[in-house]
C-alpha positions as CSV (number, residue, x, y, z in Angstrom):
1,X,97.9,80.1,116.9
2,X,98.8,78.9,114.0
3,X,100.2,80.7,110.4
4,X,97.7,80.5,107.9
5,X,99.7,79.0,104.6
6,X,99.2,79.7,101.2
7,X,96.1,76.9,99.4
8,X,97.2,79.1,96.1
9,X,99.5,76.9,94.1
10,X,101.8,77.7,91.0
11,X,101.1,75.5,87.7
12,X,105.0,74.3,88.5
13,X,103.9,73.0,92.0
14,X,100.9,71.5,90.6
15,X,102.6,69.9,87.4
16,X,105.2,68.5,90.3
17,X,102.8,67.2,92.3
18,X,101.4,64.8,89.4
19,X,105.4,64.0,88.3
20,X,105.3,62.4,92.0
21,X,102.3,60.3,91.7
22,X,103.3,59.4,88.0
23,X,106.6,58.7,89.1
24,X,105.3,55.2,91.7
25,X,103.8,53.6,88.6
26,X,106.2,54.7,85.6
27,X,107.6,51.3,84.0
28,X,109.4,53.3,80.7
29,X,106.2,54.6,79.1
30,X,103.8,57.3,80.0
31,X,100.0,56.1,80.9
32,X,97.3,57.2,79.3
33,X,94.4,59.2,81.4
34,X,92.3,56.3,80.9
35,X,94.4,54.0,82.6
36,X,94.8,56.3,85.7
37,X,90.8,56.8,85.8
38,X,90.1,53.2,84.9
39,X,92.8,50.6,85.5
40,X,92.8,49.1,88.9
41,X,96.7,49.2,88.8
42,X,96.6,52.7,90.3
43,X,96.1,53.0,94.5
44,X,92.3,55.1,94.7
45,X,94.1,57.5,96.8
46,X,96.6,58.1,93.9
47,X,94.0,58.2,91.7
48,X,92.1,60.8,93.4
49,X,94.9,63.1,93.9
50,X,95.8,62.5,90.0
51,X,92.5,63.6,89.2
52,X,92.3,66.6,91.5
53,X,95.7,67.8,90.4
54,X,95.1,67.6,86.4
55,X,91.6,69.6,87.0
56,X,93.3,72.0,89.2
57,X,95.8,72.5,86.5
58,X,93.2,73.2,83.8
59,X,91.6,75.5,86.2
60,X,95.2,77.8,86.3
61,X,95.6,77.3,82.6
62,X,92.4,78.8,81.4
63,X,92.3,81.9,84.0
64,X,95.9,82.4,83.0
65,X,95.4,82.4,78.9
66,X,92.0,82.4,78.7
67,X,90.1,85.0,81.3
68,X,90.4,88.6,80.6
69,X,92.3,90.5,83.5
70,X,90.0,93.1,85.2
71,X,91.2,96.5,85.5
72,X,94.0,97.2,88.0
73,X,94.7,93.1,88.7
74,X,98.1,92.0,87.7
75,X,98.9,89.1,86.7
Protein backbone atom coordinates (compact mmCIF):
# COMPACT_ATOMS: atom_id res chain seq x y z
CA UNK A 1 0.00 0.00 0.00
CA UNK A 2 0.99 3.07 -0.88
CA UNK A 3 1.21 6.69 1.22
CA UNK A 4 -1.26 9.00 -0.03
CA UNK A 5 0.81 12.44 -0.74
CA UNK A 6 -0.27 15.82 -0.40
CA UNK A 7 -2.29 17.31 -4.13
CA UNK A 8 -2.35 20.70 -1.83
CA UNK A 9 0.34 22.93 -3.06
CA UNK A 10 1.85 26.26 -1.55
CA UNK A 11 1.71 29.45 -3.94
CA UNK A 12 5.82 29.09 -3.62
CA UNK A 13 5.60 25.56 -5.11
CA UNK A 14 3.22 26.66 -7.63
CA UNK A 15 5.06 29.98 -8.62
CA UNK A 16 8.33 27.45 -8.88
CA UNK A 17 6.79 25.18 -10.93
CA UNK A 18 6.04 27.98 -13.72
CA UNK A 19 9.96 29.50 -12.96
CA UNK A 20 10.87 25.86 -14.40
CA UNK A 21 8.81 25.81 -17.50
CA UNK A 22 9.69 29.61 -18.08
CA UNK A 23 13.11 28.83 -17.46
CA UNK A 24 13.52 26.22 -21.10
CA UNK A 25 12.39 29.12 -23.20
CA UNK A 26 13.90 32.36 -21.44
CA UNK A 27 16.29 34.20 -24.07
CA UNK A 28 16.84 37.63 -21.62
CA UNK A 29 13.27 38.86 -21.71
CA UNK A 30 10.11 37.64 -20.06
CA UNK A 31 7.12 36.35 -22.57
CA UNK A 32 4.05 37.60 -22.54
CA UNK A 33 0.90 35.27 -21.69
CA UNK A 34 -0.06 35.49 -25.17
CA UNK A 35 2.92 34.06 -26.49
CA UNK A 36 2.74 31.05 -24.17
CA UNK A 37 -1.09 30.54 -25.20
CA UNK A 38 -0.50 31.34 -28.85
CA UNK A 39 3.01 31.12 -30.22
CA UNK A 40 3.95 27.69 -31.47
CA UNK A 41 7.46 28.27 -29.96
CA UNK A 42 6.22 26.64 -26.68
CA UNK A 43 6.10 22.44 -26.52
CA UNK A 44 1.80 21.85 -25.94
CA UNK A 45 2.88 19.87 -22.99
CA UNK A 46 4.65 23.05 -21.52
CA UNK A 47 2.00 24.99 -22.53
CA UNK A 48 -0.65 23.01 -20.73
CA UNK A 49 1.14 22.81 -17.55
CA UNK A 50 1.83 26.73 -17.93
CA UNK A 51 -1.66 27.20 -18.13
CA UNK A 52 -2.75 24.86 -15.32
CA UNK A 53 -0.19 26.27 -13.03
CA UNK A 54 -1.05 30.21 -13.55
CA UNK A 55 -4.95 29.27 -12.95
CA UNK A 56 -4.13 27.21 -10.02
CA UNK A 57 -2.26 30.18 -8.74
CA UNK A 58 -5.14 32.54 -9.10
CA UNK A 59 -7.29 29.95 -7.48
CA UNK A 60 -4.74 30.21 -4.00
CA UNK A 61 -4.61 33.89 -4.41
CA UNK A 62 -8.24 34.73 -4.22
CA UNK A 63 -9.20 32.08 -1.37
CA UNK A 64 -6.17 33.51 0.42
CA UNK A 65 -7.08 37.56 0.08
CA UNK A 66 -10.25 37.40 -1.21
CA UNK A 67 -12.69 34.52 0.60
CA UNK A 68 -13.80 35.18 4.08
CA UNK A 69 -12.45 32.55 6.63
CA UNK A 70 -15.35 30.55 8.26
CA UNK A 71 -15.55 30.35 11.86
CA UNK A 72 -12.90 28.14 13.62
CA UNK A 73 -10.65 27.52 10.08
CA UNK A 74 -7.18 28.90 10.24
CA UNK A 75 -5.52 30.10 7.88
Amino acid sequence: MSKKLSTKLTLEEIQSRIDDIEGKYYKGWSNSEEWWRVTGDVHPTDRRLWTYYHGLKSEKIIDKFFKPKRKGEQT
